[in-house]
C-alpha positions, -999 to 999 in steps of 0.1 A, spaced: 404 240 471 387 265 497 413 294 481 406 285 445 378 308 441 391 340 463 424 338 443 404 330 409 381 366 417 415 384 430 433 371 402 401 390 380 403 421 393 441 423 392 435 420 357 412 444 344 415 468 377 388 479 401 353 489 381 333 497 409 323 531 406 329 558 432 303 561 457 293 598 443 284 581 407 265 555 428 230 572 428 231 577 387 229 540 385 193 528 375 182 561 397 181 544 430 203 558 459 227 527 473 226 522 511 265 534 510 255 568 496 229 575 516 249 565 548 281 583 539 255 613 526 243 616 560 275 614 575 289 641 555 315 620 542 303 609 508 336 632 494 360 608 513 344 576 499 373 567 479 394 571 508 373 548 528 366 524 508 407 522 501 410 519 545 381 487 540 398 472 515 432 471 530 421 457 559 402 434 544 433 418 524 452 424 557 429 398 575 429 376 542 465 374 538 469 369 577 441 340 578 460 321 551 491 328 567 480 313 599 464 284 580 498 273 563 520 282 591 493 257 613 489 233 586 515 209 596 514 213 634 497 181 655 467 189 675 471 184 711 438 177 735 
């Protein structure tokens, strides 16, 4: 029950692809400047923000895909105290 709604929203994006729009376009929404462009602005790596957000997301499935690993691979084993 606790992975329905991750693999419901991965499922979703799979789909119809990633929407989100690259950090650049970010400050043409609404007119406000996101938190992301102004930090990666500062930074001086707003150009690369397609490139890091790629790096986040990896390891973000990378610890996702480990977690449930472990959970299944632990599911069946007896807790000792």
């Amino acid at each position: 029950m606790q992975l329905s709604f991750p693999l419901v929203i991965a499922f979703s994006f799979f789909r119809h692809g990633d929407k989100f729009p690259p950090m650049s376009s970010c400050a043409g929404l609404g007119g406000i400047i996101c938190d992301w462009h102004f930090i990666l602005g500062r930074a001086g790596l707003l150009n690369r923000d397609q490139g890091i957000g790629n790096v986040v997301w990896c390891a973000g499935f990378a610890v996702i895909a480990y977690s449930v690993f472990r959970g299944i691979s632990s599911a069946g084993e007896e807790k000792t105290e």
